[in-house]
C-alpha positions as CSV (number, residue, x, y, z in Angstrom):
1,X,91.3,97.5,153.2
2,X,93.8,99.8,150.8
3,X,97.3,99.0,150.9
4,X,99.4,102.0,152.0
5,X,102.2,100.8,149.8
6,X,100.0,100.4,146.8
7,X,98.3,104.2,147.4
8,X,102.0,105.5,148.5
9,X,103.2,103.9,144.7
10,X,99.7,105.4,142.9
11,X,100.7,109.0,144.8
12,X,104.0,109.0,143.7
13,X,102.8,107.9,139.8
14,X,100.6,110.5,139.6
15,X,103.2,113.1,141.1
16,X,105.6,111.9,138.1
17,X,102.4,112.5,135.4
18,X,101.9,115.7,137.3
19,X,105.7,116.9,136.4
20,X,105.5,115.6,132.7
21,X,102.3,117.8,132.2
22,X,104.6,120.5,133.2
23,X,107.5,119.0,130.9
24,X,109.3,118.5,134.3
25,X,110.6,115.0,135.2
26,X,110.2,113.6,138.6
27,X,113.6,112.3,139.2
28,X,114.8,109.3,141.6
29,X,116.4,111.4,144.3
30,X,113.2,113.9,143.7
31,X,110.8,110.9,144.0
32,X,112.5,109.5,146.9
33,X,112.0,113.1,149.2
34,X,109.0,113.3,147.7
35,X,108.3,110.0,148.9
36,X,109.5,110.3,152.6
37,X,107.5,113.3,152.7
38,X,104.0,111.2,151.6
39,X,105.0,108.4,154.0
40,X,105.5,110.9,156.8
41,X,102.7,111.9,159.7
42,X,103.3,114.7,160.0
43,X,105.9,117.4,158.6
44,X,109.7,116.4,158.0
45,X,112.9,119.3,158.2
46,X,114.9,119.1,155.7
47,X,118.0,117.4,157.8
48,X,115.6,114.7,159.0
49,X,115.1,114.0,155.0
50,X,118.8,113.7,154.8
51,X,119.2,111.7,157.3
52,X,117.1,109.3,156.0
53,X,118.7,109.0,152.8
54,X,122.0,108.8,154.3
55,X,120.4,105.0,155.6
56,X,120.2,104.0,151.7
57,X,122.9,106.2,150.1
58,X,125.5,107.2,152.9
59,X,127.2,109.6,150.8
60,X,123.9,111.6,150.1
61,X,124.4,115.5,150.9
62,X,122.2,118.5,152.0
63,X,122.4,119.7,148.5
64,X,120.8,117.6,146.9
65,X,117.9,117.3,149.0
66,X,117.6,121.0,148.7
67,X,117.5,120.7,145.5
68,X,115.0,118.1,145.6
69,X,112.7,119.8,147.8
70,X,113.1,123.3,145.2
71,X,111.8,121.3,142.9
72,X,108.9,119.6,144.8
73,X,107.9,123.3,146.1
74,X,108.2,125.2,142.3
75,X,105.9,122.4,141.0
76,X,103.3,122.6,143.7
77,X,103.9,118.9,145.6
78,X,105.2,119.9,148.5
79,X,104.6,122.6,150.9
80,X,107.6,124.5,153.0
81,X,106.2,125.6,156.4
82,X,108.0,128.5,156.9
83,X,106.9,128.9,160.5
84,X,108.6,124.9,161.4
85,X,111.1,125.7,158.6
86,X,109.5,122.2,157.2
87,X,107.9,120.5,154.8
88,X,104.6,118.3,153.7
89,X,103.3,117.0,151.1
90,X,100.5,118.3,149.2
91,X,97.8,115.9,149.2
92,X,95.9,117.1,146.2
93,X,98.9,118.7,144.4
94,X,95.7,118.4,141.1
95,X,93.8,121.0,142.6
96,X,96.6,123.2,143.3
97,X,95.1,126.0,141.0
98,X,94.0,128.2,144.7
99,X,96.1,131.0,145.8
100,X,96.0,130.0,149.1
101,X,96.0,126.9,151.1
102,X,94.9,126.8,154.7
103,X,97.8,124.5,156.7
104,X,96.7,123.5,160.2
105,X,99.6,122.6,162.1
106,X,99.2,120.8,165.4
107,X,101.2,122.0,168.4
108,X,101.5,119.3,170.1
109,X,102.2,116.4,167.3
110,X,103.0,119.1,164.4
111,X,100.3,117.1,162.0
112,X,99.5,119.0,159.2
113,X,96.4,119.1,157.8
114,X,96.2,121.0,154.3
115,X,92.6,122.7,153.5
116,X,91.3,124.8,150.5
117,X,88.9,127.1,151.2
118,X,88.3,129.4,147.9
119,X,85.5,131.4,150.3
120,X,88.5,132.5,152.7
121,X,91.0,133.4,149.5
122,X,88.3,135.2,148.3
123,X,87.6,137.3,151.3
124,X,91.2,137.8,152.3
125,X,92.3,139.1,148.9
126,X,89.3,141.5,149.2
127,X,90.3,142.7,152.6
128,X,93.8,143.3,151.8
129,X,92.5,144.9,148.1
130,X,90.4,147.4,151.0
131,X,93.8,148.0,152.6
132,X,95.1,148.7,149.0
133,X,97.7,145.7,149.5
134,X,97.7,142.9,146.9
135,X,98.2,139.4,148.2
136,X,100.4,136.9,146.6
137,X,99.8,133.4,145.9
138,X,101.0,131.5,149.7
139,X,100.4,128.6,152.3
140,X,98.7,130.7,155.1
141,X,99.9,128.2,158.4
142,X,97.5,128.0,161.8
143,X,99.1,126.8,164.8
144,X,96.6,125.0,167.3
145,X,95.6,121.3,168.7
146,X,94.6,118.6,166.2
147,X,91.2,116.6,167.1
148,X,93.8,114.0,168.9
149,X,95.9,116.2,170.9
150,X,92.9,118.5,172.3
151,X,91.1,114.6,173.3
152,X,94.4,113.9,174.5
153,X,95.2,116.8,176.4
154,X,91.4,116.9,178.0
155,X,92.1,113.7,179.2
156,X,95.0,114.7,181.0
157,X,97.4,112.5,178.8
């Protein structure tokens, strides 16, 4: 059985090797919202981050965590969720080279689940290219039930 702690630690070691290749550093307060953000089920607002913080480090404020999460966005570890105004973390921030990543957000329990799917990029940038629109590089969100909820909600829970 893995240790959560241990692969939360390895996560959070290869997020800091991630930055350096990028002659970026992954700083303490960046590490620690990038942290709560790996440790989290689901998605996290920005003000829950804070508040979290403020547990540890009282005197914490919002700008720094915006700061933090800036960061964490420009160097592709985190996700914003425009449509939650949230955020996730990117679970395979090393294949991060697709223009588009496929966030399923659950309804009911606002899990995330981030997919790649090159086929879909593909075939959305050449129907918008037959619209003449170019498409830029985004997180493309889908709002429905996670395999949970729907078993849940079938079973009248």
């Amino acid at each position: 059985m893995t240790d959560p702690q241990h692969d939360l630690e390895q996560q959070l070691n290869d997020a800091a090797q991630w930055c350096l290749t990028r002659g970026e550093r992954l700083t303490d307060q960046r590490r620690e919202v990038l942290s709560l953000l790996l440790a989290a089920p689901g998605s996290l607002k920005a003000y829950d981050i804070l508040a979290q913080i403020q547990k540890q480090k009282p005197n914490a404020a919002p700008p720094t965590v915006y700061r933090a999460l800036d960061f964490l966005i420009a160097v592709g570890l985190i996700h914003k969720l425009d449509s939650m105004n949230a955020f996730v973390a990117c679970r395979d921030f090393s294949s991060h080279l697709h223009r588009h990543g496929l966030m399923l957000i659950c309804d009911r329990c606002n899990n995330v689940v981030e997919l790649c799917d090159e086929a879909l990029a593909e075939r959305l940038t050449a129907v918008a290219a037959a619209a003449g629109f170019t498409v830029k590089p985004q997180d493309i969100e889908v709002k429905g039930l996670c395999a949970t909820c729907r078993e849940a909600e079938e079973h009248g829970a």
